[in-house]
N, C-alpha and C positions, 0 to 999 in steps of 0.2 A: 504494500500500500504506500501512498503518499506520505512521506513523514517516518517511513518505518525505522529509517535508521536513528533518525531525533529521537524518538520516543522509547527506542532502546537503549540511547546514549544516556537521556533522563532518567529512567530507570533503573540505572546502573549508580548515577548521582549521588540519586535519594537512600542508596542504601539496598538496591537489589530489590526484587518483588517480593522477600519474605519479611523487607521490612515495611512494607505498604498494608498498611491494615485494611485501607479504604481508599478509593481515587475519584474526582470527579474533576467537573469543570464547568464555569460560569461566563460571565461576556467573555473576561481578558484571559485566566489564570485556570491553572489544574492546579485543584486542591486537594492534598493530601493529608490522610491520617496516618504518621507514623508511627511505628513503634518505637523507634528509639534516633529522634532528630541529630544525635550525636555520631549518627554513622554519614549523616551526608556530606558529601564536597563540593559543597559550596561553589569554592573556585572553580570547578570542573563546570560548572551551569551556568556560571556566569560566562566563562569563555565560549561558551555556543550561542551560534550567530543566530539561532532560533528564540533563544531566551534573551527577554527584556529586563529583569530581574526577579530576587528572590525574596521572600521575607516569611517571617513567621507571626502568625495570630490568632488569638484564639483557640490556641491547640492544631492548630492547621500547618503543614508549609504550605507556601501557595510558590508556583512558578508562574512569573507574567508573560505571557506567548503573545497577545494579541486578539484582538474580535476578527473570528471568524477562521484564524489558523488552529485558535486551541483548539477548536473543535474538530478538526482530521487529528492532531496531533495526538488528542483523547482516543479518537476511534482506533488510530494507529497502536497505541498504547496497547490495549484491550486484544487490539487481533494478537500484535505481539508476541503477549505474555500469557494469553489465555484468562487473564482476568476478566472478572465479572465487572461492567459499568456499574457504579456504587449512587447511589441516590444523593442528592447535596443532602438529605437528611438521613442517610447511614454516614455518611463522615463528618457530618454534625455529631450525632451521637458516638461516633467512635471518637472526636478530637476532646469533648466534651467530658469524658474520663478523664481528663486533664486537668480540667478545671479546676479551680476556687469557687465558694459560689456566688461572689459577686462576680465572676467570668459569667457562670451560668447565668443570673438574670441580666446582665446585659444579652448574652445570646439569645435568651426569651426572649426582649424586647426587639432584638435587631428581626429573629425569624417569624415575628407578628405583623411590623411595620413594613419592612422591606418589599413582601412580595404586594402591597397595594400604592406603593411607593407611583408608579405607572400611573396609575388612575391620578394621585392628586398631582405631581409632575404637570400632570396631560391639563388637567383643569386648571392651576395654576399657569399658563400659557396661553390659555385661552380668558383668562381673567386677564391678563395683559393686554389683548387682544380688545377687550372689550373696555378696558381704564382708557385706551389711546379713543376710544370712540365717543366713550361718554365724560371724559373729565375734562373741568373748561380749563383753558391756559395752554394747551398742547397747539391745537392746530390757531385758536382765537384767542386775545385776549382774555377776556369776559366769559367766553361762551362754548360751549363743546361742537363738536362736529355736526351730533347727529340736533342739535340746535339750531344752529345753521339749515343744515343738510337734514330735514325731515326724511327725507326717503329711504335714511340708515336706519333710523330710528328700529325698524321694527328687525333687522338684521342681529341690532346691539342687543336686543332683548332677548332674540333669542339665544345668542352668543351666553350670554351670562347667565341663560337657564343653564345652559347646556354645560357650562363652567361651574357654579355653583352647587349643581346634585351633588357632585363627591362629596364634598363638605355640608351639606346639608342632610347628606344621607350617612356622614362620616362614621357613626355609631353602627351602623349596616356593616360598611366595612372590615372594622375591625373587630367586630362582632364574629365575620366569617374566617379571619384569618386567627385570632387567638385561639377561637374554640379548636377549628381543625390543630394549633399547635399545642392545644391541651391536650388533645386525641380523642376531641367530641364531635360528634354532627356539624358540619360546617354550616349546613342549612340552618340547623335549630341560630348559628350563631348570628345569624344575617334577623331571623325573626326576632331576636333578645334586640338585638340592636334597631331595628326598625320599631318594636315597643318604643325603645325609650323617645324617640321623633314621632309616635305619632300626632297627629294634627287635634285627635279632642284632648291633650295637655296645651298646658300653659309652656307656649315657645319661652324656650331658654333666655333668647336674646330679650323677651320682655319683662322676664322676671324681677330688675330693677326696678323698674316703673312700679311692675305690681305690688313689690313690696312698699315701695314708697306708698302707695295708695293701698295698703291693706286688703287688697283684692286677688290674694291668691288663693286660688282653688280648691280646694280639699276633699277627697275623699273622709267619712265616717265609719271607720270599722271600728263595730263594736263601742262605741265612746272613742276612740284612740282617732284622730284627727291627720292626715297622712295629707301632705303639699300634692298637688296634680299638677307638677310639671313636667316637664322634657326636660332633655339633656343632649342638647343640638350642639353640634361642637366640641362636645365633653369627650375626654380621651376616658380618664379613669375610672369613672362610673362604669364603660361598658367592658372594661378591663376586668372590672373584678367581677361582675355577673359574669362572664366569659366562664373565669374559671371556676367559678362557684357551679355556673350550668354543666358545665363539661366534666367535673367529677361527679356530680348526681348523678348525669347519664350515668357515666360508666359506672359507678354503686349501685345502680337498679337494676345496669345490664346484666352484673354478675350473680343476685339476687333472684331474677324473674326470671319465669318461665321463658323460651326462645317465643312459643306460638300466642304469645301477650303481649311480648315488646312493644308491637305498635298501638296499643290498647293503653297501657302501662306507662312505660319507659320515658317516653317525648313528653306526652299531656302532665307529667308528676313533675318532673324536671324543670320544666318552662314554667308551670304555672307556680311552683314554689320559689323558682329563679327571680320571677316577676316580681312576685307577691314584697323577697325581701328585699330588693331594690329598689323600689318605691319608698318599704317602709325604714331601709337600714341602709344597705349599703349604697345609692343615688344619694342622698342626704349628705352621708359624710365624708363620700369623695370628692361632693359636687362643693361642697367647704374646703377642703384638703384641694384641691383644683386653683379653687377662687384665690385662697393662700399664695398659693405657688406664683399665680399671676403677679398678686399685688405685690409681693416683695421683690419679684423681678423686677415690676415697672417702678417702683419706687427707690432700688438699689439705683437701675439705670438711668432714674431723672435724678436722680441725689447725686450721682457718681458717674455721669455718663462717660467721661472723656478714662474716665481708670477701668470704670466696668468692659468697655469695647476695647483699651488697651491689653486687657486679661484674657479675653475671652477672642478675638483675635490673635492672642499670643498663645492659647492653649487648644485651638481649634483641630490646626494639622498635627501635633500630638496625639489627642484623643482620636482621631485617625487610624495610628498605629494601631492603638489598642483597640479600635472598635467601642471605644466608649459613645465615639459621637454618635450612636444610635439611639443615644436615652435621648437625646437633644430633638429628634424628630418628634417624640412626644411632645417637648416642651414647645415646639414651633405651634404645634398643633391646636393645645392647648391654649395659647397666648392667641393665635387666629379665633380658636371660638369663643374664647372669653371676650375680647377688644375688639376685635375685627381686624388683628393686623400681626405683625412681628417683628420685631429689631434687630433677635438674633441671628435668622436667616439670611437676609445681606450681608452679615459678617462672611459667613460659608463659602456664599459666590465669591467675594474679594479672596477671602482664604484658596480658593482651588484656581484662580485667577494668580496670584503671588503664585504658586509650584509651577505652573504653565509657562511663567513668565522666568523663573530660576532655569526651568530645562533650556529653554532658548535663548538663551545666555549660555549654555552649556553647546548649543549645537554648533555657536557661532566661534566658541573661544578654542575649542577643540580641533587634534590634528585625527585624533582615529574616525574612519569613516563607519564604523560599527556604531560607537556611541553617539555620533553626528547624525547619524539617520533614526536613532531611538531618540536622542533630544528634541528633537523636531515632531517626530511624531504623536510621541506620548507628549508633548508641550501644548500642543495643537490640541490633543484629548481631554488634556485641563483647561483649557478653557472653555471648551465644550461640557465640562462637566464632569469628567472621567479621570481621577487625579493619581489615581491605584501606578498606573506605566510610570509616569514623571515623577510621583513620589517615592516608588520603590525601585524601580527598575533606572533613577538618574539619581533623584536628592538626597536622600539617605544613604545611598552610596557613597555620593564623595564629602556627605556630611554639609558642607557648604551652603551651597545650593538652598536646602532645606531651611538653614538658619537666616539665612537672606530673606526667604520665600516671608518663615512666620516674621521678622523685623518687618518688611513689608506690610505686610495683613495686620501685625498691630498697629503701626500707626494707621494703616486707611482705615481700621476698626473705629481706633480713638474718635479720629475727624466725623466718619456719619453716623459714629452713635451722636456724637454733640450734635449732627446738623437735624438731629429726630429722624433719619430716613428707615420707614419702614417698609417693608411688603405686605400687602394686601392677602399672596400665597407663597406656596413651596414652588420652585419652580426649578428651571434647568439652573444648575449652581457653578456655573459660570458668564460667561460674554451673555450669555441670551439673558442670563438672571436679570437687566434691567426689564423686561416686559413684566417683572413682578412686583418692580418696586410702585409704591406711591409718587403719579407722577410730580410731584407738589417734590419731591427727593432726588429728583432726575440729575440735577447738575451737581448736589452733594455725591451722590453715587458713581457719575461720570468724573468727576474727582478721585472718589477714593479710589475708582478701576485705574486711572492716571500714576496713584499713588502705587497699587499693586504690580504695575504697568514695569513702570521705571525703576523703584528701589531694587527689586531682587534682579532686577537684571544687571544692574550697575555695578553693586555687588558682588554677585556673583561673577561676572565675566573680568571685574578686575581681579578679583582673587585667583579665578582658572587661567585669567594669560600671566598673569604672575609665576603661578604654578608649570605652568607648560613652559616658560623663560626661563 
């Protein structure tokens, strides 16, 4: 096959096929589960003109090949050696033996969010799409487009139906992706979730008002007085029914008869799921939630210019580690709480600075191997994709990378101070302005300026120093 002799070379690498516990592969990389990380050589992977770089996370090696070669290079792999293709979730749970368990619930959190990641991506862009249409100051002074231009009018509307479901239906979502990662019914998870949005509660978004005005809803069980809201936008609420539903399932299933299950098993589980979300667990996340907000927004207007200096300096860090996956919750959360986010434009600048460190690297360099990976994977950060340029260039030569986060903290500092926020999540690079608030566009087109120029300047005086 194509590749066959790479994927023999690579497995030779990592320590031979009886040290691969597990093998898979994703856009860029083949991830491995090994048994014992200390038999590989490194430098022998790095010297193949197939391999972008290597690194280790999570209990994982991962090897970075590229979108669209891993994947012969996998299949290659497999005919090979006679190995079996591994599921990303059996070398999850093989790398996963590794763990701590704060490793482990970051890996919860990452194998919840991740795979709906696509959806709000996709609607956060189309929110973009729909800010340039309807926000005034962009194309008029005074006035919006579709203002002017009545004939858009009914285009934008629908644009931001079409944008706004994910996030409106966000509870759905991750309703189906935790429970399936609990090992319940993905379906029952989409229903827990779609309960908490439905339409005869009191919308979330309105709940301020109502309380201001004493006019929240209630359910009367028994004397016991129970709020009749929603929980639109809310992460945590549908987090913990998730898993509260998904172990009932499976306590009933191993309890009940097989030929009752569907009699049984779904209607006890959901209806008991519901019942104490309403009256327990909705309440005290939806508190624990509101918390989380206020002290972020109040850290970041007390402290803005320290807060985006920290957290642009510790963004491509938590990278390595996979931490910055809790952060997608907290994006989340701060969207449906406010309507918006501060942390998220940090990200974009943050993977905008690596992009910008690799192409300083492609330019200041004599090898033509790391010259055509600089570029490439540079090119991929800013698009969004920071895995190649971050492992397979910056962390390499160490440099590069410290350039990258100097960069990204100070562009952090400047548009936390200028209040630039995002409306959504969106592609977290160069595209990232279609998500910001356009009222932030030219603070934002700054900080990208800042991200732009520092690590490259940087970096390239340091690498032609080095290569002199």
């Amino acid at each position: 096959m194509e590749y066959s002799k790479e994927a023999r070379d690579i497995v030779e690498a990592v320590g031979g096929k009886e040290n691969i516990a597990a093998v898979t592969h994703c856009v860029t990389r083949l991830r491995f589960a090994l048994n014992d990380e200390g038999k590989v050589d490194t430098k022998a992977l790095e010297d193949m003109k197939i391999v972008k770089g290597v690194f280790s996370a999570n209990g994982q090696f991962q090897v970075v090949i590229g979108q669209g070669t891993v994947d012969k290079v996998h299949a290659a792999m497999t005919q090979e050696t006679g190995m079996a293709g591994a599921t990303k979730e059996q070398v999850k749970d093989a790398a996963a033996k590794k763990q701590n368990p704060l490793q482990r619930a970051i890996k919860t959190l990452a194998d919840i969010f991740i795979p709906i990641l696509p959806a709000i991506v996709t609607a956060g862009l189309l929110m973009g799409i729909n800010n340039i249409l309807a926000n005034k100051g962009i194309f008029y002074e005074t006035q919006s487009l579709i203002e002017v231009h009545q004939q858009w009018a009914g285009i934008a509307d629908m644009i931001n139906i079409i944008a706004n479901t994910a996030f409106v239906f966000l509870p759905a979502l991750i309703g189906w992706s935790a429970v399936k990662r609990f090992g319940g019914n993905e379906l029952l998870g989409i229903v827990i979730g779609l309960i908490l949005v439905h339409p005869d509660l009191l919308n979330a978004w309105g709940y301020g008002e109502a309380l201001a005005n004493d006019s929240i809803p209630t359910w009367n069980l028994f004397g016991l007085e129970v709020n009749k809201i929603g929980y639109q936008g809310q992460v945590l609420p549908v987090l913990f029914a998730s898993w509260i539903l998904a172990k009932m399932e499976l306590f009933l299933k191993k309890r009940v008869m097989d030929s009752l299950h569907l009699l049984v098993v779904a209607p006890i589980a959901l209806l008991v799921t519901g019942v104490l979300t309403f009256i327990l667990i909705g309440p005290i996340t939806f508190t624990i939630g509101n918390f989380i907000t206020d002290s972020l927004v109040a850290i970041f207007d007390s402290y803005a210019i320290l807060g985006g200096l920290v957290y642009g300096a510790i963004y491509a860090p938590l990278v390595i580690t996979g931490m910055h996956h809790t952060f997608l919750a907290v994006d989340l959360q701060l969207i449906g709480s406010t309507g918006f986010t501060f942390l998220w434009p940090i990200l974009a600048l943050s993977n905008i600075a690596q992009g910008s460190a690799a192409f300083a690297m492609m330019l200041a360099t004599k090898d033509e191997k790391l010259r055509g990976l600089s570029g490439t994977s540079g090119l991929s950060a800013w698009l969004g994709i920071t895995e190649p340029a971050m492992f397979g260039v910056n962390l390499r030569f160490r440099y590069p990378f410290i350039a990258a986060v100097i960069g990204s903290s100070i562009a952090a500092a400047f548009i936390t101070m200028q209040k630039v926020q995002a409306t959504s999540i969106g592609v977290g690079g160069v595209p990232g302005i279609l998500s910001i608030v356009p009222s932030g566009w030219v603070a934002f087109g700054i900080g990208m300026a800042v991200v732009i120029v520092v690590p490259f300047v940087i970096t390239f005086l340091i690498a032609k120093r080095n290569r002199d």
